[in-house]
N, C-alpha and C positions, 0 to 999 in steps of 0.2 A: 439765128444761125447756131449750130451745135457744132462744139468746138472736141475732137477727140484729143486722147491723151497719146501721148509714143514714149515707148522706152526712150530714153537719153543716153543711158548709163546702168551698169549692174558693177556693184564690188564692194571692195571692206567698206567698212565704218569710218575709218579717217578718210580716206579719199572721193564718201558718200559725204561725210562734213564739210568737208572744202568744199567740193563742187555745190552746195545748198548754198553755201553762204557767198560765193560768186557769183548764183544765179539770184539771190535774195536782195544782193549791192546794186544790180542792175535791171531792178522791180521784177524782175521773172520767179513767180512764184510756183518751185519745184513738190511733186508728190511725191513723198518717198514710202516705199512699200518692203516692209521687213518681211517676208515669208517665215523667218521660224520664229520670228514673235507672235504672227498668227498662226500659226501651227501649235505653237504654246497656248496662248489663250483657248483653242477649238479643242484641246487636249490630245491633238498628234502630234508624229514626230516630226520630225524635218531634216535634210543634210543639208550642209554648208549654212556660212555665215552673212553669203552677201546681202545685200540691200539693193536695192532697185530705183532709181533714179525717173520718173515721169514731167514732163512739162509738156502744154497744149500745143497742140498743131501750130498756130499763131503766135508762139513764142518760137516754136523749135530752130527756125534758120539763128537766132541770137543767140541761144543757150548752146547750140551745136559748134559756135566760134566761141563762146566762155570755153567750152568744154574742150577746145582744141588748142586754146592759148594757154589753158593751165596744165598741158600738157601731163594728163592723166592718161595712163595705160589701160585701156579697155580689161576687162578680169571676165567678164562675161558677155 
């Protein structure tokens, strides 16, 4: 079975830290996706700072309730 990825989460770097390491305490292993880090590396530019939050379909109902009890404000 092929398991897709879904946004969780888009925003800063501190509240991209917490939410990984909540969803890391309760085995949910998070992808997170820098766009201007890859945009740096590809040698374009990029705006904004956030970060991207991804975890698998078959996680998503458990990380959507981490992500709502550590009551993080959506940014993106």
């Amino acid at each position: 079975m092929k398991t897709e990825l879904k946004k969780l989460y888009e925003g800063s770097l501190p509240a991209v830290t917490l939410l990984k390491g909540a969803l890391e305490q309760e085995h949910i292993t998070p992808i997170i996706k820098d766009p201007m880090a890859s945009a740096t590396i590809a040698g374009y530019g990029a705006l904004g700072t956030d970060q991207q939050v991804f975890v698998f379909e078959d996680q998503w109902e458990e990380a959507n309730k981490i992500l709502e009890q550590l009551n993080i404000e959506k940014e993106g």
